[in-house]
Phi, psi and omega in degrees: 000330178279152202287162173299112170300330218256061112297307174352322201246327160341113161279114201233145177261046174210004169235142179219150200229125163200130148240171181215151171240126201237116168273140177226145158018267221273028182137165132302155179231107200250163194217153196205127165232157164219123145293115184226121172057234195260353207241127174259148139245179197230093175260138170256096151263139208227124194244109193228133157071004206038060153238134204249125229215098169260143167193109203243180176183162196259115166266146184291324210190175182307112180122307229225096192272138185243337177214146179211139172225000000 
């Protein structure tokens, strides 16, 4: 389910690659949206400890997570 990193730099109208990197308290957070086809998805990565700690989910639309693990 997680997407092909090495796309990322492709020009593909059916992938849109924005990441941001946001610090908080307990850590980094690098955040990843991706488009495919009509579905965003969404990776959180949390960097604690040099231990890399993933949590993605499927967005339907802008807004609006429909599935998370």
């Amino acid at each position: 389910m997680q997407p092909e990193i090495r796309s990322q730099n492709q020009n593909n109208n059916n992938l849109i690659y924005i990441s941001a990197l946001r610090e908080k308290s307990l850590g980094a957070f690098f955040i990843s949206f991706y488009k495919i086809g009509n579905f965003f998805i969404l990776c959180a990565y949390k960097l604690t400890k040099g231990e890399k700690r993933i949590k993605y989910g499927l967005i339907k639309k802008v807004g609006e997570q429909i599935w998370q693990r």
